[in-house]
N, CA and C atoms as an extended XYZ file, in Angstrom:
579
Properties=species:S:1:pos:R:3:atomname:S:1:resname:S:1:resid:I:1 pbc="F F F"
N        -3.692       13.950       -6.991 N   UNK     1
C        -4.135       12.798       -6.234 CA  UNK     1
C        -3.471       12.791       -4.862 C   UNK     1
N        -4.579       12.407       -3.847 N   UNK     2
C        -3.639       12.252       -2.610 CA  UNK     2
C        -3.763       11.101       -2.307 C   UNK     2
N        -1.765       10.394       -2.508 N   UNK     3
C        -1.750        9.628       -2.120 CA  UNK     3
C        -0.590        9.222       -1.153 C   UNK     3
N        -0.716        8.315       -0.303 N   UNK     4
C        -0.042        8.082        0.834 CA  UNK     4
C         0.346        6.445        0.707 C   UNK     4
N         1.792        6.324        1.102 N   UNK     5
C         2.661        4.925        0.807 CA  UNK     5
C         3.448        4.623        2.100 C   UNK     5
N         3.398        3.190        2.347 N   UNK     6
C         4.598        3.120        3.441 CA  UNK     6
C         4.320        1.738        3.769 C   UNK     6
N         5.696        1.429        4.449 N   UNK     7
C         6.153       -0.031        4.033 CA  UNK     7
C         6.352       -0.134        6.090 C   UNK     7
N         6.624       -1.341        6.092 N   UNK     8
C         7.218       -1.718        7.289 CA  UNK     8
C         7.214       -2.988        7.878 C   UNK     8
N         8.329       -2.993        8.601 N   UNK     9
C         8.954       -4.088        8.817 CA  UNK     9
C        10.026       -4.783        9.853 C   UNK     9
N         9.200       -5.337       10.865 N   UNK    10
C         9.551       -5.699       11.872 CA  UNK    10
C         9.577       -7.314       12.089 C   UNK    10
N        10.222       -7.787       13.218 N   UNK    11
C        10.399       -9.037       13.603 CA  UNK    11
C         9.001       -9.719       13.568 C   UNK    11
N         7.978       -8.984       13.947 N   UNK    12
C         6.595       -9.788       13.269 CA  UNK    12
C         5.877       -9.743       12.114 C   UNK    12
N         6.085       -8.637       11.696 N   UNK    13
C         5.423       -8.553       10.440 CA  UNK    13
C         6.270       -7.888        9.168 C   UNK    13
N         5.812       -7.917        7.996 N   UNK    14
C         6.349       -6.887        7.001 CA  UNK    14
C         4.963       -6.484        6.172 C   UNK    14
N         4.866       -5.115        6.213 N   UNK    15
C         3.451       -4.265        5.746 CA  UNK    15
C         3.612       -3.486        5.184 C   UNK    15
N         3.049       -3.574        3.938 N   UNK    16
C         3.108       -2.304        2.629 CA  UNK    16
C         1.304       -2.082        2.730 C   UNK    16
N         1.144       -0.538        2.581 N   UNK    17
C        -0.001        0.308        2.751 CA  UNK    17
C         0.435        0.961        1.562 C   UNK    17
N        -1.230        1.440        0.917 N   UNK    18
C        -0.997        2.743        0.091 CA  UNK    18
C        -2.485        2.824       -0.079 C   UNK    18
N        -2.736        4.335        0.315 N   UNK    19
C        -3.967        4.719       -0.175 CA  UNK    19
C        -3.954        6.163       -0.921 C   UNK    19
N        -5.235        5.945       -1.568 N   UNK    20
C        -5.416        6.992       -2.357 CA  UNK    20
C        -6.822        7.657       -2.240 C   UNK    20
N        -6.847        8.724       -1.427 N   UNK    21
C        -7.736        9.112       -0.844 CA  UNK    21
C        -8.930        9.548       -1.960 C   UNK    21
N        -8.703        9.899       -2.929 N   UNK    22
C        -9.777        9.979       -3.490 CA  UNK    22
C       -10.113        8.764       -5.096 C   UNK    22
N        -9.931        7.857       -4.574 N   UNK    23
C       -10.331        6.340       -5.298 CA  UNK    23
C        -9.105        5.777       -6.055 C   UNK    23
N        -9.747        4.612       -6.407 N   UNK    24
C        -8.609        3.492       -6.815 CA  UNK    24
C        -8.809        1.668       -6.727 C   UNK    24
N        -8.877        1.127       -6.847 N   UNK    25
C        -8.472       -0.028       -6.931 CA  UNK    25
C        -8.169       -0.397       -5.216 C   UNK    25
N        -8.987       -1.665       -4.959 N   UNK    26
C        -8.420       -2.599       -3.706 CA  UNK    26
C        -7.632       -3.923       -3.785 C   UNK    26
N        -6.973       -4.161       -3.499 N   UNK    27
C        -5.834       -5.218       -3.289 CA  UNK    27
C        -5.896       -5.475       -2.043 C   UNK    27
N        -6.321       -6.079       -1.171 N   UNK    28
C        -6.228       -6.321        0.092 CA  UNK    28
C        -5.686       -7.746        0.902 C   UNK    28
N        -4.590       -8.376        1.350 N   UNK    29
C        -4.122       -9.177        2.169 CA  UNK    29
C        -3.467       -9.316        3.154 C   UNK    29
N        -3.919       -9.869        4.062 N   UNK    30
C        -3.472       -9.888        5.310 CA  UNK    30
C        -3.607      -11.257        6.140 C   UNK    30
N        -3.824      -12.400        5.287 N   UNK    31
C        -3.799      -13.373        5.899 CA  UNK    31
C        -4.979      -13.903        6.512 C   UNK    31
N        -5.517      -12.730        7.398 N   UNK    32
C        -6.903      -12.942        8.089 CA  UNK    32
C        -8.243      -12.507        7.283 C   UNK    32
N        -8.566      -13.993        6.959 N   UNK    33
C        -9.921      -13.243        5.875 CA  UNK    33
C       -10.892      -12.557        6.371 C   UNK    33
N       -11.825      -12.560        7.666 N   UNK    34
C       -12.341      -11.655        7.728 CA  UNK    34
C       -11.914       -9.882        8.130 C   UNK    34
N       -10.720       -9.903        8.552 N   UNK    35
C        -9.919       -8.350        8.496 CA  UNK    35
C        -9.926       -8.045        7.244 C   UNK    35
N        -9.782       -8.875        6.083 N   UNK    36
C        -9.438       -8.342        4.468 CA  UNK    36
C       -11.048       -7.781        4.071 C   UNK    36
N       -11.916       -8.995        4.785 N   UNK    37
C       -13.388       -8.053        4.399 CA  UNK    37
C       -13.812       -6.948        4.832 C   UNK    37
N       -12.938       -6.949        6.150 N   UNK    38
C       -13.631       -5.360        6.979 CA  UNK    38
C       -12.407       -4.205        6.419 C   UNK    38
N       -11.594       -4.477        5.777 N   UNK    39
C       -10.683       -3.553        4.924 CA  UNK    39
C       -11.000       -2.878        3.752 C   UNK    39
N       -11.802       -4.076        3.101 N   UNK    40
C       -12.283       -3.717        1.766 CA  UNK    40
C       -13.546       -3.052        1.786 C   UNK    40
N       -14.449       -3.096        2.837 N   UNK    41
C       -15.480       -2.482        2.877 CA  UNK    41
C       -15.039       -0.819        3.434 C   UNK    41
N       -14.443       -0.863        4.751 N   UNK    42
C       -13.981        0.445        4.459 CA  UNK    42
C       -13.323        1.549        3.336 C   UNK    42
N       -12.815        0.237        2.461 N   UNK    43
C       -12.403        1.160        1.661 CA  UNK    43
C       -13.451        1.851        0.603 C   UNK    43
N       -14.143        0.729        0.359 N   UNK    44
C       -15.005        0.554       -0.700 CA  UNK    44
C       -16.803        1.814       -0.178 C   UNK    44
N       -16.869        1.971        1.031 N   UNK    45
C       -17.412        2.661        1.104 CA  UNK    45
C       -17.143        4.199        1.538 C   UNK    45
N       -15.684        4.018        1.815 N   UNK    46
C       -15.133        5.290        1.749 CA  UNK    46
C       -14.814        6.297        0.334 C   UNK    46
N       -14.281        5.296       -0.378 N   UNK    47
C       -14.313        5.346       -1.800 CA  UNK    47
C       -12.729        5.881       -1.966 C   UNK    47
N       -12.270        4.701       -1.229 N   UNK    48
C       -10.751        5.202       -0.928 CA  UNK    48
C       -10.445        4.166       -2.127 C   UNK    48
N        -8.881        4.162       -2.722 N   UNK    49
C        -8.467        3.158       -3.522 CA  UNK    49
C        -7.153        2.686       -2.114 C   UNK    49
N        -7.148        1.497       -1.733 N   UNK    50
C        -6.671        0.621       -0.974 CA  UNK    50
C        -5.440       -0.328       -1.325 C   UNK    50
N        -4.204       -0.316       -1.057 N   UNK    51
C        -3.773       -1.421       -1.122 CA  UNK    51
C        -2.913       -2.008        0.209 C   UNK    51
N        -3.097       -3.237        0.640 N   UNK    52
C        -2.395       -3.385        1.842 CA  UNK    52
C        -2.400       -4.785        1.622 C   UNK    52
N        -0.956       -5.083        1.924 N   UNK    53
C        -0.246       -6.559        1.743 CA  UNK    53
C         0.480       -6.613        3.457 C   UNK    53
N         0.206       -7.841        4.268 N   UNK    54
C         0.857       -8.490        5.558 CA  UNK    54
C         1.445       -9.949        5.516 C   UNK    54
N         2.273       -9.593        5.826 N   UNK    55
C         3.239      -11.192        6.105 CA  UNK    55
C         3.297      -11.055        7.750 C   UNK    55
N         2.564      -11.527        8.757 N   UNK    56
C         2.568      -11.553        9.839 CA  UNK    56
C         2.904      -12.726       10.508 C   UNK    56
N         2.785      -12.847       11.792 N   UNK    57
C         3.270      -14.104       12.585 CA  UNK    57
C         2.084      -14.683       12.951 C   UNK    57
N         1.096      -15.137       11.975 N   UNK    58
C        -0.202      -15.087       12.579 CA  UNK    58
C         0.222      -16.854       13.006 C   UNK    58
N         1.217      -17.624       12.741 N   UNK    59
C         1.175      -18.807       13.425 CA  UNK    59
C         0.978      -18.720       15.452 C   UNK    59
N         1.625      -17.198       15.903 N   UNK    60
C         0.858      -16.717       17.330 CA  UNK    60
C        -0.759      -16.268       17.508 C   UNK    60
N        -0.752      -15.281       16.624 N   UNK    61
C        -2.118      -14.890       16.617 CA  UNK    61
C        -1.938      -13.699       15.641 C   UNK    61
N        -3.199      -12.891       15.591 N   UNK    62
C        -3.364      -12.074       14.643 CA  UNK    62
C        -3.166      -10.770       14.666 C   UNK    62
N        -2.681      -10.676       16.264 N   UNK    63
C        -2.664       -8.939       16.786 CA  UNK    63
C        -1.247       -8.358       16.382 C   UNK    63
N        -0.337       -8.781       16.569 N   UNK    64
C         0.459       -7.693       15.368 CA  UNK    64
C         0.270       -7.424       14.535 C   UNK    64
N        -0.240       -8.175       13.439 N   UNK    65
C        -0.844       -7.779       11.857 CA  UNK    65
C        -1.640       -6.998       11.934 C   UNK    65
N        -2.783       -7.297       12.904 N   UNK    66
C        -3.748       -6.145       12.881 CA  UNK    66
C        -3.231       -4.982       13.597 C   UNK    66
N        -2.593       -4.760       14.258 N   UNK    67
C        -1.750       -3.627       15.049 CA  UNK    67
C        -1.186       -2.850       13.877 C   UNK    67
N        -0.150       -3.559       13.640 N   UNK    68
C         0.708       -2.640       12.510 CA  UNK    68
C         0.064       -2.359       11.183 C   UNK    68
N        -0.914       -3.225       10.689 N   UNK    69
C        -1.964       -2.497        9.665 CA  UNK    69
C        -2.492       -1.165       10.246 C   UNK    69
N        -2.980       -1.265       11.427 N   UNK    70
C        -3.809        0.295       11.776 CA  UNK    70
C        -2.493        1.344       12.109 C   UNK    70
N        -1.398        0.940       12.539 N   UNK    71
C        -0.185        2.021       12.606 CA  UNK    71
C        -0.084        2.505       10.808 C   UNK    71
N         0.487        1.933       10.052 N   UNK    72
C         0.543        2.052        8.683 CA  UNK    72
C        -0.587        2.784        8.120 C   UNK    72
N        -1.768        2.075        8.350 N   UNK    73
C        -2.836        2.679        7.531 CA  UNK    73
C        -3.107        3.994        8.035 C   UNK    73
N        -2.516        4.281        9.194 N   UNK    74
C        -2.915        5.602       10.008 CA  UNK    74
C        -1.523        6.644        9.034 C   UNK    74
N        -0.684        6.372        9.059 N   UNK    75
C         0.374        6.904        8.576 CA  UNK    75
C         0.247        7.407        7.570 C   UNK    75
N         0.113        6.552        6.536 N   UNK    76
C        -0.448        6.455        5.405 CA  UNK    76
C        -1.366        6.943        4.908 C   UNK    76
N        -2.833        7.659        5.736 N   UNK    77
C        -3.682        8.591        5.524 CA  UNK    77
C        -2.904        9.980        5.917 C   UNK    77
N        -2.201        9.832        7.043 N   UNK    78
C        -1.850       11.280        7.694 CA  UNK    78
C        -0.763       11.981        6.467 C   UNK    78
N        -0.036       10.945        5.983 N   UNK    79
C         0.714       11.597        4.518 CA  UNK    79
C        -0.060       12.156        3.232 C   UNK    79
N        -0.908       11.323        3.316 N   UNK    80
C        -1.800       11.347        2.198 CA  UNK    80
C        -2.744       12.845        2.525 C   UNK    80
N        -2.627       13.447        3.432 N   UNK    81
C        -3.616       14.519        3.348 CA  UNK    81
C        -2.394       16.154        3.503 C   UNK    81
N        -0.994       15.181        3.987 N   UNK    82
C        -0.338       16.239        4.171 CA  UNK    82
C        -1.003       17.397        4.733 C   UNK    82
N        -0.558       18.867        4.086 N   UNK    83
C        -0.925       20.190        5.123 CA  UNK    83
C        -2.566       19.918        5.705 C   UNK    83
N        -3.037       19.697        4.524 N   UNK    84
C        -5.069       19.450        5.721 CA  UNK    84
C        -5.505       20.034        4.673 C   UNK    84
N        -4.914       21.601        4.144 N   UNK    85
C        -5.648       22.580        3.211 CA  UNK    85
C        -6.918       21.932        2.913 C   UNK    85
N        -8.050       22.941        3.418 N   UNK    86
C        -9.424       22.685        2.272 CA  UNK    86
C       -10.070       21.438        2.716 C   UNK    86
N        -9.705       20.748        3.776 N   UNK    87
C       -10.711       19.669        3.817 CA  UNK    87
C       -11.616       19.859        4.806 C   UNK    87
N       -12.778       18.987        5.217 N   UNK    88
C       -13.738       19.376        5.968 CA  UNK    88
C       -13.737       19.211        7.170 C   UNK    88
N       -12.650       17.850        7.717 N   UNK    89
C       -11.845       17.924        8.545 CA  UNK    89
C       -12.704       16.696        9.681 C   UNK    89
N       -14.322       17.285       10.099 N   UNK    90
C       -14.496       16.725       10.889 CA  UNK    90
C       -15.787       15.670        9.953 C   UNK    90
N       -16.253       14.525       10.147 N   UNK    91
C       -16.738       13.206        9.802 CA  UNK    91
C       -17.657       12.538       10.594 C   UNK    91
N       -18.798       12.639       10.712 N   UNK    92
C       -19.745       11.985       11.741 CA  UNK    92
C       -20.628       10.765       10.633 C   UNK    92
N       -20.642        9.574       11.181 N   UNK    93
C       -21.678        8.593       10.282 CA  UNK    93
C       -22.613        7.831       11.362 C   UNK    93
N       -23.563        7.207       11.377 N   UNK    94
C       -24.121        6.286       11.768 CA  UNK    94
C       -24.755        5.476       10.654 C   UNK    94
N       -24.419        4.281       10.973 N   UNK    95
C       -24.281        2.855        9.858 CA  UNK    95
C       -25.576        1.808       10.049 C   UNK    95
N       -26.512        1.859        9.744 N   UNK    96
C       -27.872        0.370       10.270 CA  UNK    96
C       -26.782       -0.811        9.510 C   UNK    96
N       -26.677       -1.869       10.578 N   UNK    97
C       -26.524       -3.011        9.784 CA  UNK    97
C       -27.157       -4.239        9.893 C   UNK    97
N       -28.343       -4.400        9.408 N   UNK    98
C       -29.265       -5.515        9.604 CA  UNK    98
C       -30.015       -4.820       11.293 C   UNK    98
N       -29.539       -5.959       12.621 N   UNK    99
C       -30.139       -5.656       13.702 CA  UNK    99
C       -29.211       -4.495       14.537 C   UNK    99
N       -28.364       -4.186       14.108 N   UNK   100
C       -27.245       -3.356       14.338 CA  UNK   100
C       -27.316       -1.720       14.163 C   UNK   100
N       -26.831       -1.308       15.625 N   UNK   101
C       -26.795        0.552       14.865 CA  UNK   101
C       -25.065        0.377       15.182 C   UNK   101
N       -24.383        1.158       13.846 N   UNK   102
C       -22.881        1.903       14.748 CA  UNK   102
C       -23.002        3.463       14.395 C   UNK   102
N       -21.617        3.520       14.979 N   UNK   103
C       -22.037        4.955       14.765 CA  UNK   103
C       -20.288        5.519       15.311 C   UNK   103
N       -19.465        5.894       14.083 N   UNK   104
C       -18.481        6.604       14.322 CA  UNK   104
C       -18.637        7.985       13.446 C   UNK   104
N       -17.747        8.974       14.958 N   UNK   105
C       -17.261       10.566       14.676 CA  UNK   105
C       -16.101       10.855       14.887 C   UNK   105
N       -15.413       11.408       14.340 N   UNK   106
C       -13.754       11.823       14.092 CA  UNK   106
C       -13.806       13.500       13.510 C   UNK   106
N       -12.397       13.773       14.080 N   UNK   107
C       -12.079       15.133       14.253 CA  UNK   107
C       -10.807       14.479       13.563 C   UNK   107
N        -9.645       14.932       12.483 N   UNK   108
C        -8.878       15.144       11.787 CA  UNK   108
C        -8.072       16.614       12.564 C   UNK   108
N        -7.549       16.572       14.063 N   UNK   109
C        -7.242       17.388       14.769 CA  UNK   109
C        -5.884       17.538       14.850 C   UNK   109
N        -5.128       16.512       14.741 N   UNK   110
C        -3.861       15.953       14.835 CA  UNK   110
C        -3.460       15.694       16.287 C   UNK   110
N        -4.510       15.551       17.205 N   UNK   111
C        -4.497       15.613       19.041 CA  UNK   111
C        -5.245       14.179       18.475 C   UNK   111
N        -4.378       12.866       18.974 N   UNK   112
C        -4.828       11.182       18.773 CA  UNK   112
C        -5.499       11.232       20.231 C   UNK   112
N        -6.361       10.613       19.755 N   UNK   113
C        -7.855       10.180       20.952 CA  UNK   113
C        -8.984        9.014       20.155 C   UNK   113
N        -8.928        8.034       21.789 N   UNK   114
C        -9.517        6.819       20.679 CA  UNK   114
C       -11.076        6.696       22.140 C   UNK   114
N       -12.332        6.990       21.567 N   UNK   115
C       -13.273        6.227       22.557 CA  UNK   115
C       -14.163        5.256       22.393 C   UNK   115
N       -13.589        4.204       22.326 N   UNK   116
C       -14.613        3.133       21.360 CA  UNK   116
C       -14.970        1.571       22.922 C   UNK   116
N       -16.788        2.246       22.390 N   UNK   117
C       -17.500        0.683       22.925 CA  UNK   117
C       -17.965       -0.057       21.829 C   UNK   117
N       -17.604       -1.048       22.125 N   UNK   118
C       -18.607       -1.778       21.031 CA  UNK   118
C       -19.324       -3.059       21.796 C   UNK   118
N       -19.685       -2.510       22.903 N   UNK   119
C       -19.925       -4.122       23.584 CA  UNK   119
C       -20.203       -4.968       23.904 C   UNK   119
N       -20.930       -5.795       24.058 N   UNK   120
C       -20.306       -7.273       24.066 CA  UNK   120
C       -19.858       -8.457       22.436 C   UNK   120
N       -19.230       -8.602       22.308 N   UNK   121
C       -18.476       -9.622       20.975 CA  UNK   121
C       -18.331      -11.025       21.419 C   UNK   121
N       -18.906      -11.573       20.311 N   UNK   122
C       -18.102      -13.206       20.136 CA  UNK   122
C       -17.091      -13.139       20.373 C   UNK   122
N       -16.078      -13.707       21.055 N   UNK   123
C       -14.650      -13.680       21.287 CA  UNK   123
C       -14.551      -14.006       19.533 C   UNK   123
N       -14.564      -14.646       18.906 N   UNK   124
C       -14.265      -14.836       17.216 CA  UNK   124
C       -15.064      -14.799       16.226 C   UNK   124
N       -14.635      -13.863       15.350 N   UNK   125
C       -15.008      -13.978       14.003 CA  UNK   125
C       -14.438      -14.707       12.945 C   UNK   125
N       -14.806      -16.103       12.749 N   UNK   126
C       -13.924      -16.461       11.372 CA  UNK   126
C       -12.256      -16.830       12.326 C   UNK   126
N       -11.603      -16.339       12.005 N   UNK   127
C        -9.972      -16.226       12.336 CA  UNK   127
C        -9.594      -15.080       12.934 C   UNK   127
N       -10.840      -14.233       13.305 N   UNK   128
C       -10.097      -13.230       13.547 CA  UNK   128
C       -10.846      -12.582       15.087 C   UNK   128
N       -10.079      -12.499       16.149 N   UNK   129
C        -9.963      -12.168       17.362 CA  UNK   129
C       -10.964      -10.765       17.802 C   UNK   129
N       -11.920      -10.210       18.327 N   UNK   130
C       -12.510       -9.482       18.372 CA  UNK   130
C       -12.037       -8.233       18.825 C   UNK   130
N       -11.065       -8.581       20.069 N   UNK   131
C       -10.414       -7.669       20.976 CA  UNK   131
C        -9.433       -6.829       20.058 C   UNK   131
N        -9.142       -7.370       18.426 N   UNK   132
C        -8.354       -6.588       17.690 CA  UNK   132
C        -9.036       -5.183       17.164 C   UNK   132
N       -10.185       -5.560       17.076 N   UNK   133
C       -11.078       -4.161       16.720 CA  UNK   133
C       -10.648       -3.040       17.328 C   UNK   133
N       -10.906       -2.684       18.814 N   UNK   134
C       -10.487       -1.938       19.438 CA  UNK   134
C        -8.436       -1.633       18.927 C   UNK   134
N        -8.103       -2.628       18.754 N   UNK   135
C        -6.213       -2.490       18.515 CA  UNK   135
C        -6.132       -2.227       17.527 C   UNK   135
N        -6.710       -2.230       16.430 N   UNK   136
C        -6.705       -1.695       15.169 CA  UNK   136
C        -7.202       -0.085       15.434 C   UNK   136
N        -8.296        0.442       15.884 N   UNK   137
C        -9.058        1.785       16.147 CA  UNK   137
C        -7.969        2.526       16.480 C   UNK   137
N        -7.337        2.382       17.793 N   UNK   138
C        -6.233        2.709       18.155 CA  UNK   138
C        -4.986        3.301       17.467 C   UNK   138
N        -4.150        2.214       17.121 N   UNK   139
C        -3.213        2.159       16.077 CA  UNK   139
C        -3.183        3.031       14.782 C   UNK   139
N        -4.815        3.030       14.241 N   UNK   140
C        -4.857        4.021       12.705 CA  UNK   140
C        -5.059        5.335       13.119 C   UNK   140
N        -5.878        5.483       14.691 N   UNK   141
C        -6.056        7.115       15.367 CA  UNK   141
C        -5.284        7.260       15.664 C   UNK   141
N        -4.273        6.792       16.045 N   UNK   142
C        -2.761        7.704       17.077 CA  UNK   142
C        -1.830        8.052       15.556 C   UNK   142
N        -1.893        6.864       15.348 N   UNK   143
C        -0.986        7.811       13.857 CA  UNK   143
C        -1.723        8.362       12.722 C   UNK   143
N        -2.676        8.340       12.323 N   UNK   144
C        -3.426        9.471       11.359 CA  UNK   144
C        -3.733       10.615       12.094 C   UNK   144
N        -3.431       11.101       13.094 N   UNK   145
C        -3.648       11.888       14.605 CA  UNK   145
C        -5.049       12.081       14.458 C   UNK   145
N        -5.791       11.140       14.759 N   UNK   146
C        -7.229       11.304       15.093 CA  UNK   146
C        -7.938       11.211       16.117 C   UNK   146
N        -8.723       12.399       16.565 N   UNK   147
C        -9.931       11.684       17.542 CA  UNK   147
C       -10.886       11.118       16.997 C   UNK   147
N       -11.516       10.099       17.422 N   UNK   148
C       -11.953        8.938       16.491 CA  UNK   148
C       -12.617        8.234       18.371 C   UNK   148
N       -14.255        8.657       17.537 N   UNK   149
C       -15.574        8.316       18.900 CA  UNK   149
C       -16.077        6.655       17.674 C   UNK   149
N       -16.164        5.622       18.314 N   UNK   150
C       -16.729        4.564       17.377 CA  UNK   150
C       -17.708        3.939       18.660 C   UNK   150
N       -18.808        3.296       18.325 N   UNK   151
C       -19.774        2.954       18.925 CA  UNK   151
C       -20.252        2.393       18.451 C   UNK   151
N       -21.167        0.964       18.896 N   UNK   152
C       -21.816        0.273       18.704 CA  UNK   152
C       -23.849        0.426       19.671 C   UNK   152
N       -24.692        1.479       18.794 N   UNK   153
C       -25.542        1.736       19.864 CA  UNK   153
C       -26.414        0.791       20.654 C   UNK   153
N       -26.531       -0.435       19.114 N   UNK   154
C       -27.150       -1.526       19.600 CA  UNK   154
C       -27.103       -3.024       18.490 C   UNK   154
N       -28.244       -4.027       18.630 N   UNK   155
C       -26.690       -4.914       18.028 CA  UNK   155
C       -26.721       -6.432       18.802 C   UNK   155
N       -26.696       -7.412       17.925 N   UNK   156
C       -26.993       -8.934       18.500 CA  UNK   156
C       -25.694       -9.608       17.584 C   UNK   156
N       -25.442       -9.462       16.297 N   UNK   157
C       -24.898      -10.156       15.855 CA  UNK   157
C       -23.662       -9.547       16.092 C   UNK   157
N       -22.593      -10.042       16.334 N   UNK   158
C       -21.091       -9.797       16.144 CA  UNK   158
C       -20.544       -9.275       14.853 C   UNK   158
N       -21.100       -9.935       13.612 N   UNK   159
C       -20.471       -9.844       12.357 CA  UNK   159
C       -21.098       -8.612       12.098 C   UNK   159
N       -22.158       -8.354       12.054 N   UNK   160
C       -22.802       -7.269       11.943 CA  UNK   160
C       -22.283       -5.999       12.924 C   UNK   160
N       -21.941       -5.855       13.947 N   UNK   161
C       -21.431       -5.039       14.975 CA  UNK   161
C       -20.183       -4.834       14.475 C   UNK   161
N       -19.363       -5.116       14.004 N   UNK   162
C       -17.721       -4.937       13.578 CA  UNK   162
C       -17.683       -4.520       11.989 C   UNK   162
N       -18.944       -5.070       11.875 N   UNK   163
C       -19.110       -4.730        9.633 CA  UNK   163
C       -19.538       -3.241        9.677 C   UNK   163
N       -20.706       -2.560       10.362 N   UNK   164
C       -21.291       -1.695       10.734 CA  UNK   164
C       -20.375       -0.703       11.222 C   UNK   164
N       -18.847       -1.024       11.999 N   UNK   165
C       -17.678       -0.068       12.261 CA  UNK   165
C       -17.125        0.217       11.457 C   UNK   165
N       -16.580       -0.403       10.965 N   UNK   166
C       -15.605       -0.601        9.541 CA  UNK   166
C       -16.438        0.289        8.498 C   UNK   166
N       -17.996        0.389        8.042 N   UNK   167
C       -18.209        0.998        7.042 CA  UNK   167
C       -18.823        2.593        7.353 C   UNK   167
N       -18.810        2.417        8.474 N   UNK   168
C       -19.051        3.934        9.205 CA  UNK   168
C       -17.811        4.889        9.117 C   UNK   168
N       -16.730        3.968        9.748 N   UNK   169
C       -15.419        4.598        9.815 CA  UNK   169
C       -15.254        5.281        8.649 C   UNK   169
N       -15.548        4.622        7.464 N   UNK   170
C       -15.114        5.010        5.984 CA  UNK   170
C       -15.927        5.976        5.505 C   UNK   170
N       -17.411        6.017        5.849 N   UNK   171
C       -18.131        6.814        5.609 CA  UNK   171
C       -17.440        7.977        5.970 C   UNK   171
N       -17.462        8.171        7.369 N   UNK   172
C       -16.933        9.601        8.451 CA  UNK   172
C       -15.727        9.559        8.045 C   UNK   172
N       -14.214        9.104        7.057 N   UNK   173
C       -13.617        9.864        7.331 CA  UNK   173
C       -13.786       10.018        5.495 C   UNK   173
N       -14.451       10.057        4.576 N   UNK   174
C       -14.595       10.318        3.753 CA  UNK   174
C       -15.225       11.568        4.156 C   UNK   174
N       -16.115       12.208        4.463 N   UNK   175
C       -16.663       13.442        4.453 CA  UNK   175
C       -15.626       14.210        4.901 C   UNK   175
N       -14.597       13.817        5.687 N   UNK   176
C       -13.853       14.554        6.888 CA  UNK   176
C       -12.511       15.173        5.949 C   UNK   176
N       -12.103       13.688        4.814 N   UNK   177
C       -11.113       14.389        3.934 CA  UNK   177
C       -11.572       14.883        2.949 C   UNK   177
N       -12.603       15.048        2.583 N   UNK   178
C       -13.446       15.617        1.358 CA  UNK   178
C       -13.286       16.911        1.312 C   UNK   178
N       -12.416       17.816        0.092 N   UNK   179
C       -12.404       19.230        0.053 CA  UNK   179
C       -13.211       19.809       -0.305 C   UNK   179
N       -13.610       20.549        0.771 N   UNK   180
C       -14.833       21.860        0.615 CA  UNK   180
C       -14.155       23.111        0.196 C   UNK   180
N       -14.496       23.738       -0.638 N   UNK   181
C       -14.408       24.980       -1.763 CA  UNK   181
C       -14.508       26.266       -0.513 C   UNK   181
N       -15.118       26.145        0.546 N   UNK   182
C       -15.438       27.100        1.608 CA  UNK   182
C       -14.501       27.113        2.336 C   UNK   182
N       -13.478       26.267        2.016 N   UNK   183
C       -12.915       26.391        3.350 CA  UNK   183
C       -11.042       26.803        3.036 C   UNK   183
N       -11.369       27.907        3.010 N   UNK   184
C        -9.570       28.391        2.828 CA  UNK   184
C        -8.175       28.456        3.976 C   UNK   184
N        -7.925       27.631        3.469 N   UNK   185
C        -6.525       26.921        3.795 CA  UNK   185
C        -6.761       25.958        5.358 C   UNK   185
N        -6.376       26.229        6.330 N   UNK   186
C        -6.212       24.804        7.471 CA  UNK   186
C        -7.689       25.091        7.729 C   UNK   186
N        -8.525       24.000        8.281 N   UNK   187
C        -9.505       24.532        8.691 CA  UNK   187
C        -9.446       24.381       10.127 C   UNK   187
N        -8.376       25.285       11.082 N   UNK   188
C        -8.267       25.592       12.045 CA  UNK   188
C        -7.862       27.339       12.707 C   UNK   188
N        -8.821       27.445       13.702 N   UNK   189
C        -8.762       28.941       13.349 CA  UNK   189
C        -7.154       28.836       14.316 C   UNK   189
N        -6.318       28.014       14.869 N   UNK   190
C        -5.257       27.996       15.031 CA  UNK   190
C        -3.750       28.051       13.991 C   UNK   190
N        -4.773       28.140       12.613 N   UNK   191
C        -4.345       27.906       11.243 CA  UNK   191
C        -2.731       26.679       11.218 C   UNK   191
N        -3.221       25.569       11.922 N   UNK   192
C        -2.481       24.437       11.705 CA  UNK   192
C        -3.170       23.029       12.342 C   UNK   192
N        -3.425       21.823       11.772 N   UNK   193
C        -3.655       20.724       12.321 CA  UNK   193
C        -2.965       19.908       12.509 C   UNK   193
């Protein structure tokens, strides 16, 4: 099983992550209910098993929690796949959601690169701040070392535009850690990622 654990804990928050890249059980809290829905759907259509608990300062707002969730959760995949061996590495999805296209692609390169439009947003969803989307993308690509393309091609509703990321993401990086039988040892002809 690959699985990846890690805790952390700072003056704003304290965050335990653990995933298990190839399934499991979701546990998801973070205070902000609609982040716990766009957590669980990634996971759930990634077919990751998920657990992530936040004690944040959300009496300021919600962007450290969501910050240090995507640092962690990035971590936390990048352990979880350790050497790379055998996986497919790279992950392309496009997601319909209702009036909505998204559409994320990622490279599992270990070179962090983030290019994400998604644009224009309700400043709020529920409790939860829009501008975090992008701070979350960020945060899980620099430390899972990902290039990570997310897009929104088109698109009226907000909830739908951010639901449509979240289950793309999971899609694309499910194919990306998925071991292919073809592929012996890094799949870099630099033979390291």
């Amino acid at each position: 099983m690959r699985i990846g654990k890690i805790s952390r804990e700072t003056r704003e928050t304290k965050v335990d992550v653990e995933i298990n890249l190839d399934g499991g059980e979701n546990q998801i809290s973070t205070g902000i209910g609609f982040f716990d829905h766009m957590l669980n759907l990634f996971a759930a259509h990634g077919h990751f098993g998920l657990k992530v608990n936040c004690a944040g300062d959300l009496e300021v707002d919600g962007h450290h929690s969501v910050e240090d969730i995507g640092i962690c959760l990035g971590t936390a995949i990048k352990n979880a796949l350790g050497d790379k061996r055998g996986i497919n590495r790279y992950g392309t999805f496009f997601l319909p959601m209702d009036e909505s296209l998204a559409f994320v692609s990622l490279d599992i390169s270990g070179r962090p690169f983030l290019v994400c439009e998604l644009g224009e947003l309700a400043p709020m969803i529920g409790n939860f701040d829009t501008e975090l989307v992008e701070e979350f993308l960020r945060a899980f690509a620099f430390n899972a070392g990902l290039t990570l393309h997310a897009k929104i091609l088109y698109g009226k509703n907000s909830h739908h535009k951010v639901e449509g990321i979240f289950k793309a993401l999971g899609h694309a990086l499910r194919i990306a850690v998925d071991i292919n039988e073809k592929v012996q040892g890094v799949p870099s002809t630099k033979g390291i990622l």
